[in-house]
C-alpha positions as CSV (number, residue, x, y, z in Angstrom):
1,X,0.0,0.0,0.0
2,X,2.9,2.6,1.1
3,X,4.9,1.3,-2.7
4,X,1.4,2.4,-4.5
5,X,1.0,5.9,-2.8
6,X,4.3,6.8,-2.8
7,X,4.5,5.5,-7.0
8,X,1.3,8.2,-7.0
9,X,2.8,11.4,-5.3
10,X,6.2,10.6,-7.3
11,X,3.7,10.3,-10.6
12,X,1.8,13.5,-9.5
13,X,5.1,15.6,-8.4
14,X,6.6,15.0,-11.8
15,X,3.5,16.2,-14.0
16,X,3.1,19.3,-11.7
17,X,7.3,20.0,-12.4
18,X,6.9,19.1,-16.0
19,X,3.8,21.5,-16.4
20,X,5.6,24.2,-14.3
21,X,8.4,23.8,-16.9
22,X,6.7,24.0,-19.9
23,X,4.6,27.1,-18.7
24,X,7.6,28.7,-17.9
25,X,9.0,27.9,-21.6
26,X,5.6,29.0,-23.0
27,X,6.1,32.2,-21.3
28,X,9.5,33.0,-21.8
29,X,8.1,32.3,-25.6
30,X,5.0,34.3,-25.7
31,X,7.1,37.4,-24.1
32,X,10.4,37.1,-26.6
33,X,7.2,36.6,-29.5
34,X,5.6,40.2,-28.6
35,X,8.8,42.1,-28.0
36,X,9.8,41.4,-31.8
37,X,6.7,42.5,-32.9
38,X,5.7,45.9,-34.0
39,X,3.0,47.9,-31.9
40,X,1.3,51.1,-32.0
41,X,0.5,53.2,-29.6
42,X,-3.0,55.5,-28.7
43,X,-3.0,58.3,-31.4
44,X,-0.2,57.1,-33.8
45,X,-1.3,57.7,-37.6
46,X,-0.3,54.9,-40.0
47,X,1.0,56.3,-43.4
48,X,0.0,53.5,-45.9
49,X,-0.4,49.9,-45.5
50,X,-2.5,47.6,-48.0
51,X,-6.5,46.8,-47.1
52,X,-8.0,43.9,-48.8
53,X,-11.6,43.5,-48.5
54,X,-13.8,40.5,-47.4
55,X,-14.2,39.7,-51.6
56,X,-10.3,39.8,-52.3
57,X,-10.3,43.5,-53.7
58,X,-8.0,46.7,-52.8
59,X,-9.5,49.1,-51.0
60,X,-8.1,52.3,-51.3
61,X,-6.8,53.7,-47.6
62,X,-7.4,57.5,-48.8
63,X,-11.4,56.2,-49.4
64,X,-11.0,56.1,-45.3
65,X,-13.2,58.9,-44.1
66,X,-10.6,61.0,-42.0
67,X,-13.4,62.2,-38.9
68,X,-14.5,58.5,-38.2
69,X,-13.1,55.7,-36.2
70,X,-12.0,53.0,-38.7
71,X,-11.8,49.1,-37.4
72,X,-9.9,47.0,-39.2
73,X,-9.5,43.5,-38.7
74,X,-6.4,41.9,-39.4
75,X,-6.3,37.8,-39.8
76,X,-5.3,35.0,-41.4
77,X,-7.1,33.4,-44.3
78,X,-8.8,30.4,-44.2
79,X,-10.4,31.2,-41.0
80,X,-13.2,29.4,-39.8
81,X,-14.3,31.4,-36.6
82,X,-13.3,34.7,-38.1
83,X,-15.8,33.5,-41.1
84,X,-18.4,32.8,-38.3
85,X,-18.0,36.6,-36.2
86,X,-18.0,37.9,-39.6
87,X,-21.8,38.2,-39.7
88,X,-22.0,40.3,-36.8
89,X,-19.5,42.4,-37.3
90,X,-21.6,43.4,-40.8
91,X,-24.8,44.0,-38.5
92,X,-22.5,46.5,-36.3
93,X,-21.8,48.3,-39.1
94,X,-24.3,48.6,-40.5
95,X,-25.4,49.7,-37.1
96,X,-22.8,52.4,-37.3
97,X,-23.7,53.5,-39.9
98,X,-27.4,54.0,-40.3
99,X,-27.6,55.2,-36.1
100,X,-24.2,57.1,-35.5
């Protein structure tokens, strides 16, 4: 009986060290991953960048109007549960813009 518990705590102290380790690793990861990334901060103005709309065409980033908030959603494509919000982020604008 003593054999089997102590086989247990030794089985149970192991995965608590091993998922201690690998949550260190993940963040020592996560934090080296958003330091090389770029950011921007409140107020910056972004010169150009390219916007793609939901069809695959240019959209022109001058045809922005200038004295309105502008959300833009960057992800990847294929993406399923962006494809699935996508439907209500079309009833918020058009919230947006029929009530604002």
């Amino acid at each position: 009986m003593k054999n089997k518990t102590f086989v247990f705590i030794l089985v149970i102290v192991s995965i608590l060290v091993i998922s201690g380790f690998i949550s260190y690793k993940l963040i020592q990861r996560n934090a080296s991953v958003r330091n090389s990334l770029p950011y921007f901060t409140v107020g910056e103005k972004i010169n150009y960048f390219d916007l793609i709309s939901e069809s695959g065409d240019s959209i022109d980033v001058s045809a922005l109007k200038e004295n309105k908030p502008v959300l833009i959603f960057i992800f990847p494509t294929p993406c399923s549960s962006c494809d699935r919000n996508l439907a209500i982020w079309k009833k918020v604008k058009f919230f947006s813009d029929n009530f604002i």
